[in-house]
N, C-alpha and C positions, 0 to 999 in steps of 0.2 A: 660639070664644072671642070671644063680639060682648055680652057684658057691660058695662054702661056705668053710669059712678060714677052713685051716685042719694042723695046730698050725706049719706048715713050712710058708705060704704065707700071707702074711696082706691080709685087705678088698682092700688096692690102686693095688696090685700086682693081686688080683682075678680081681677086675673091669677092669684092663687096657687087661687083659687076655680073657675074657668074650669077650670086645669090640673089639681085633681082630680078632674073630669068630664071631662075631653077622651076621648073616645071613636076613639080612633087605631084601633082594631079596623073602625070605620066608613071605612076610608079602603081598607080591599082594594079589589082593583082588578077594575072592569065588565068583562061582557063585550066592548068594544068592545076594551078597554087589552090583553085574553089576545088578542083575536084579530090587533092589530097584533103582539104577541109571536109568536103562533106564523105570519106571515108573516115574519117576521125570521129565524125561523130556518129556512121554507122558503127565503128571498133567501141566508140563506148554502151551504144544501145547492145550491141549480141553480147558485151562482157557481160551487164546488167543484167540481162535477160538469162545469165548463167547460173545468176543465183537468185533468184524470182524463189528457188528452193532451196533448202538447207542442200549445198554438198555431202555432206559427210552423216552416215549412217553406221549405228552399231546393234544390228540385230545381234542377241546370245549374251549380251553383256549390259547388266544392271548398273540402272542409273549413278551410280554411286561407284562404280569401276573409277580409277584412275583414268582408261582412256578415255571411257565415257564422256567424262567431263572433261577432259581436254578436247576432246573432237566436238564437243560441245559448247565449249570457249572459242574455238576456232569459228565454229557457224555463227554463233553472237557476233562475232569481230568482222566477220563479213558483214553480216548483215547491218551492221552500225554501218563498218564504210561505204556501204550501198547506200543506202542512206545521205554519208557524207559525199560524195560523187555527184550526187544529184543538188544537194545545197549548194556547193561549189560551183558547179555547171550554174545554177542560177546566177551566182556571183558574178561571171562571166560579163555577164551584160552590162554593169555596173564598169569595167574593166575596160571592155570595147565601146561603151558611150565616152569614157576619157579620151582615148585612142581615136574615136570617130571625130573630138572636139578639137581632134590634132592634126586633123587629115593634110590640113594645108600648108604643112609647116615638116619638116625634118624636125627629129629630135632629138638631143643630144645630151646624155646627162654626164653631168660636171661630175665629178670623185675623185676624192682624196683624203686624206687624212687631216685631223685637228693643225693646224697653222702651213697646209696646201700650198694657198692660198687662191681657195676656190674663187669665192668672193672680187677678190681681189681682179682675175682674170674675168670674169664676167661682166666685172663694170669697167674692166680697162678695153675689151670686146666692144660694147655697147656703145661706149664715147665715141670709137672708133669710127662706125657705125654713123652717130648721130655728127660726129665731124665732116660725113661727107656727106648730110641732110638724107641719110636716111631714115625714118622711123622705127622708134625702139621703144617696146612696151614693158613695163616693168609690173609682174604679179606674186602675189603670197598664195596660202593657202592657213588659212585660218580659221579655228574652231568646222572643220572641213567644207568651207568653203572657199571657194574662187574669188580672190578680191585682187583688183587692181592697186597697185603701189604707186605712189607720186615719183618716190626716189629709185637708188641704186640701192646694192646687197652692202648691207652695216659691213663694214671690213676692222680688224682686230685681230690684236697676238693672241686672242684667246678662243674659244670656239663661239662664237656670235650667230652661228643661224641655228636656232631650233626649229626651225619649220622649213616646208619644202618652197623654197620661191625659184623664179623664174625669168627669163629676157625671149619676150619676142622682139625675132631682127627683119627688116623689112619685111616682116609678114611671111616667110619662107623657112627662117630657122630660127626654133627655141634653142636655149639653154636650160636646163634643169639644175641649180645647185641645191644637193642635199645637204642637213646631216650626215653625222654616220646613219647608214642604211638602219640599222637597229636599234638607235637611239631617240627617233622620233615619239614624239608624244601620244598616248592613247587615241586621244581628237584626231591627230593626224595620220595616225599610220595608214589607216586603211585606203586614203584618197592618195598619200602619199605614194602606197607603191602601186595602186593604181596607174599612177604618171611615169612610175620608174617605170611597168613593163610599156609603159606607152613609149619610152627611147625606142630610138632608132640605131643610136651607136653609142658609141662613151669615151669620154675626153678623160685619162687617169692623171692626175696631176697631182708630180711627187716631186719633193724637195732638192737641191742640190745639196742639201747639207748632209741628206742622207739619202742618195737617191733610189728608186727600185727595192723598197721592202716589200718583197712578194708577199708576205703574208697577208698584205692589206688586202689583197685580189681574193683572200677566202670572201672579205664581204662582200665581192663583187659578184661573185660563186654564180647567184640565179641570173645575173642579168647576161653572163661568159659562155655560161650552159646555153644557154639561147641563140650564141650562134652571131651575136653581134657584136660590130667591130672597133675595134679599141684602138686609141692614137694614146699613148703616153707622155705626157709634156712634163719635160725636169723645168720646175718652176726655182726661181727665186738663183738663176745661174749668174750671179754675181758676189761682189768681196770689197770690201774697201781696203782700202791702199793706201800706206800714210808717204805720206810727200813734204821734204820743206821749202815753204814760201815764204820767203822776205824774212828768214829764220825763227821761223813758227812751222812745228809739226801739223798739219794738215790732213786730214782722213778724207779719200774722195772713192768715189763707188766707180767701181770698173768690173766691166762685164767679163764674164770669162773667158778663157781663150778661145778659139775654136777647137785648138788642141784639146784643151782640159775636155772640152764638152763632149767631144767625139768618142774620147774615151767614156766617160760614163753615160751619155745614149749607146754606147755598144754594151755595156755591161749591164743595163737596164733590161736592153731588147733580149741577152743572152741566159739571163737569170727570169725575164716573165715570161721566153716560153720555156724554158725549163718548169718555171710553175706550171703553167698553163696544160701542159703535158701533166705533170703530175697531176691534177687536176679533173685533168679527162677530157679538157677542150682544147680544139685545135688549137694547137700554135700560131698559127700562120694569120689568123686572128688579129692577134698584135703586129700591130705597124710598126717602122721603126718611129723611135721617139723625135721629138723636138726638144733644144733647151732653149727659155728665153726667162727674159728680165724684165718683170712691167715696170716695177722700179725704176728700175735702168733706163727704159724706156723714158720714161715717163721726167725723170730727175733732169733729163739730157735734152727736154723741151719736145719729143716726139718725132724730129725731125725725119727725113728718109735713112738718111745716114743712122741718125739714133737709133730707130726704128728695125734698121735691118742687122745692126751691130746689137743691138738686145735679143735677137735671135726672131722677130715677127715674119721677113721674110719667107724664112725655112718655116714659120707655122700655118703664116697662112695658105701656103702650098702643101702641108701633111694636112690641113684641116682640109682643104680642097680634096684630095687625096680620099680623104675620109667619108665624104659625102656619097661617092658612086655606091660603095658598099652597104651603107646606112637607108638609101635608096633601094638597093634590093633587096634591105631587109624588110623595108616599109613593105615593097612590093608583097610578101608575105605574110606580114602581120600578125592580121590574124587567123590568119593556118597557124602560126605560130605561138599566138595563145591559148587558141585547143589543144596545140601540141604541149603545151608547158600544162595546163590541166591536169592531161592526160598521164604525162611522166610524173610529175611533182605530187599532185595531189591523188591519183588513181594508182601507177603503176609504183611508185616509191613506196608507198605504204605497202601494195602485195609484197612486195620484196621485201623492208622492212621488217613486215610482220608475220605475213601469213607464211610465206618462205620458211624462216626458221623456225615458228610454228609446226608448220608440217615434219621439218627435220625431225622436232624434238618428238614429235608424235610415231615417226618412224622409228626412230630408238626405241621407246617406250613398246614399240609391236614387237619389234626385236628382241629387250630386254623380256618383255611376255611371253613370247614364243618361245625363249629361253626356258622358263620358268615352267611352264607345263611339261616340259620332255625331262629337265630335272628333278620335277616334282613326281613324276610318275612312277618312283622307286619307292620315293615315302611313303604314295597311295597306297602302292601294291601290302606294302609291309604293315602301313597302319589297317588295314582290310585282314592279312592274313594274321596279324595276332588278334584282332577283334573277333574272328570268324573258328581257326582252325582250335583254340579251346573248346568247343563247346565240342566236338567232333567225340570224344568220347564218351560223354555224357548221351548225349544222343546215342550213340550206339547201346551205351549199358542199358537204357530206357525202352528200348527195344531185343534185347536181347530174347525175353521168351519168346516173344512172336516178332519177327523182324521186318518190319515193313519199311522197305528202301522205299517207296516212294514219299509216305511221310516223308522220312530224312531228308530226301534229297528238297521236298519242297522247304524243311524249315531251312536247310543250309541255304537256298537260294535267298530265303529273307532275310537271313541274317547278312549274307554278302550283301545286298542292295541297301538294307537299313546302312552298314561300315560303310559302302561306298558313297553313299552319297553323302555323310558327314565327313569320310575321308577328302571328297572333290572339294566341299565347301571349306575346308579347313586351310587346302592344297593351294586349291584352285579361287581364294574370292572373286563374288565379282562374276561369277559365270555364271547366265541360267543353263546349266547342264544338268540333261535327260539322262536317265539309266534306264536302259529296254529291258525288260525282263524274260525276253527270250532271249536276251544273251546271256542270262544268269541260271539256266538251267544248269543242273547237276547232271549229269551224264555216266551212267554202270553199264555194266557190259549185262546181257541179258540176263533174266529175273534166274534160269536154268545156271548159269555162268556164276552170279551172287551166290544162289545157296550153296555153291560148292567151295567159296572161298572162307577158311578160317576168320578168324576177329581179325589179326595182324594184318592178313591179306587184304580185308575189307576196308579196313584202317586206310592201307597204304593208296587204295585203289581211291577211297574218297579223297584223300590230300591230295592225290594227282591231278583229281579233276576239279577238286575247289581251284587247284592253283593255276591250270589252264580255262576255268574258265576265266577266273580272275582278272590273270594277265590280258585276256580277248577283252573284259569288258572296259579294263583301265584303259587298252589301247583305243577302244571306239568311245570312250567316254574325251579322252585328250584329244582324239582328232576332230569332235564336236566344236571343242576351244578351238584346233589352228581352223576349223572352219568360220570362226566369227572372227577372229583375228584377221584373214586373208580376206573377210565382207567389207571392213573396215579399211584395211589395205590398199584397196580395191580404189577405194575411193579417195584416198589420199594420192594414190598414184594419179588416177585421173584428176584430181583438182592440180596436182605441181604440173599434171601435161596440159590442162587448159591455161595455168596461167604462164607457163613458158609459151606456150602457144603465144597468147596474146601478148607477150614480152616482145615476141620473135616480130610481130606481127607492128607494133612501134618504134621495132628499131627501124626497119623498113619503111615505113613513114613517114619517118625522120629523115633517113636519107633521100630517100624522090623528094620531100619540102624543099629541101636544102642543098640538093645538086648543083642546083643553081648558083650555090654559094660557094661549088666546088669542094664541099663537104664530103671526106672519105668515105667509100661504103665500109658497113661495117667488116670486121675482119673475120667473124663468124656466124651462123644462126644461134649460137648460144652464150656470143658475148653480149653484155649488156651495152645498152645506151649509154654514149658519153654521158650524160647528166646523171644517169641512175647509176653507172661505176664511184661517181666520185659522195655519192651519197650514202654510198651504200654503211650498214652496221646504223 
């Protein structure tokens, strides 16, 4: 649509001229666009196939650990979204048969806010249209289905469409006017954004009375992330003006200046990519605006002059403007709604959830790990005051005939009996072994005892209860960082597969979208424009 007035045809007579030649059948998509599709849908079969098994393993640690059950909660939560990945992938179809039922036609959804004046544009569009005998289809979407309309879109100061309808224009472009995006009805939501991801670009249509509230564009959010292309139109750019005739006060409607208009299409275009940036999606995105006056238009008989003085001229040349881009997004389509699949419903939720999931599970090995090399003082102590009373009584017990190796065997039991109510007390939550040849008692030879005093023999046994002790606390605590670091282990490897496969759609994103002249990303480990601006 690169027609240009040649001082016999206005911009409305090129546009409507263009749009019965537009060649939308020329927009299928190269082989370059099927082959990052069917990457997309091998990046979801190998994700899938990652967790065919539970990731995450806690050999040493009883079901009833804190981490346990968190690493446990984790595997659950996969495995649900695994689950979900594949319901949604079936959804798909449902999505792409809307989109295939659109093939022949651009598409272009209407947005804007409660008194827009979406409606309004769409049937001042359509007249247009059917004034120069071209064919114009008028559709609803009701109780979810496809029904053909006799008339035009109800128009009103109040919000008048509940449902999603529609204008086909000579058979080559829709218009899509919604609700608010989240306000549609149970019945209709489903089919409804069905149709919205079927757009091919988006006409934003904001008020002069209050023009350019970015906020609105969070509602636009999924359709922005996408990657496709936005004309802003300041609607409703007139004022009445009171005048005296024949000494009578007079209100009459005049369009805006140009000046005035200039000024806020500049400040429109400078604050939506300031959004848009904020946002996460390119700027460059947003065209510059149009202002016009259907009113105006329309109050002043339609005329060329009227026509071009209400600002249609300059629209129908940004709408023109609009089409090339909305074209090469058609041309990707649907690469482009595996891609939004794959981001929104797959990779959002890993980030989402399993992401900080994993964090908090790190902490928790951390704070554990903590916990065992602090605790192995208490061990030791609650060990040596359970164990080294008895040490005398044993000896007096033996004094007539002194047999160290009894002693040494019962101190060994008594050590493993403490220690291991010491670990379980210490340490819950651990199945932790005590080896019993690390609790041997250890005397210097049987020739060496009989010659040492009580005192001596005394001193000789607390040295060796208390190195063996210490050897068994320490191989008892390195058993825990052993099941700690199994656990680990696998937390590391699940955050390196699913940055992997993060890294692995930002990528994909970009080859779809080169095309589109979409930046590469700025690193392997920043996130996708769409998944930054979702993120938390």
């Amino acid at each position: 649509m690169n027609a240009r007035p040649d001082g016999v045809l206005n911009a409305e007579r090129l546009f409507l001229a263009a749009a019965a030649g537009l060649d939308v059948r020329g927009s299928d998509p190269a082989a370059d666009i099927d082959a990052v599709r069917g990457r997309l849908n091998d990046w979801l079969d190998r994700l899938t196939a990652e967790f065919d098994r539970p990731p995450l393993r806690w050999p040493g640690l009883q079901p009833d650990h804190a981490l346990a059950a968190q690493a446990a909660e984790l595997n659950a939560q996969l495995a649900c979204d695994r689950r979900d990945w594949q319901r949604r992938r079936d959804d798909l179809g449902d999505t792409q048969a809307v989109a295939r039922a659109l093939d022949d036609q651009a598409v272009f959804l209407v947005f804007g806010k409660f008194n827009a004046g979406k409606s309004s544009l769409c049937n001042f569009i359509a007249e247009r249209f059917a004034a120069h005998g071209r064919p114009v289809r008028y559709f609803r979407i009701e109780a979810g289905a496809v029904i053909g309309a006799a008339e035009g879109f109800q128009e009103g100061a109040t919000e008048t469409t509940t449902a999603l309808q529609g204008v086909c224009l000579d058979e080559t472009l829709v218009l899509l006017d919604t609700p608010g995006l989240h306000s549609v009805t149970p019945e209709n939501a489903g089919l409804t954004r069905r149709f919205t991801d079927s757009a091919d670009g988006v006409l934003w249509l904001t008020s002069s009375t209050s023009p350019g509230q970015v906020q609105e564009l969070d509602e636009l959010g999924r359709e922005l992330r996408r990657a496709k292309p936005l004309l802003p139109v300041v609607t409703r750019s007139d004022y009445l003006e009171e005048d005296e005739i024949d000494g009578e006060i007079v209100k009459a409607l005049r369009n805006k200046t140009p000046a005035n208009r200039a000024l806020q299409e500049a400040d429109v275009l400078a604050r939506g990519r300031e959004k848009l940036a904020r946002m996460g999606v390119e700027p460059a995105l947003l065209m510059p605006p149009v202002s016009l006056s259907v009113y105006a238009a329309r109050k002043q008989g339609q005329t060329p002059d009227a026509m071009a003085q209400a600002g249609f001229d300059a629209f129908w040349t940004a709408f023109a403007a609009i089409v090339g881009p909305a074209l090469a997004y058609k041309r990707r389509k649907y690469a482009e709604i595996a891609l939004h699949h794959r981001q929104e419903q797959v990779m959002h939720g890993l980030r989402s959830r399993q992401m900080p999931a994993l964090d908090a599970l790190c902490l928790a090995l951390d704070a554990e790990a903590a916990a065992l090399d602090d605790r192995r003082a208490a061990v030791v102590r609650s060990v040596w005051r359970a164990v080294a009373p008895e040490l005398p009584e044993l000896l007096e017990g033996h004094a007539g005939g002194l047999n160290m190796e009894a002693v040494c065997r019962r101190l060994s039991g008594l050590l493993a009996d403490a220690l291991r109510r010491a670990c379980d007390t210490a340490w819950p939550g651990h199945a932790l072994s005590v080896d019993p040849a690390a609790l041997d008692i250890g005397l210097p030879d049987g020739a060496a005892t009989a010659l040492m005093d009580h005192e001596r023999l005394h001193a000789a046994l607390e040295a060796s209860i208390r190195a063996t002790l210490l050897g068994a606390a320490d191989a008892v605590r390195r058993q825990g960082h052993a099941h700690l670091e199994s656990l680990r282990a696998g937390a590391d490897a699940l955050r390196a597969t699913l940055r992997r496969y993060r890294d692995e759609l930002v990528q994909l994103e970009y080859e779809l979208r080169s095309d589109a002249e979409a930046p590469a990303p700025a690193s392997g480990d920043r996130l996708s424009r769409s998944e930054s601006s979702v993120r938390g």
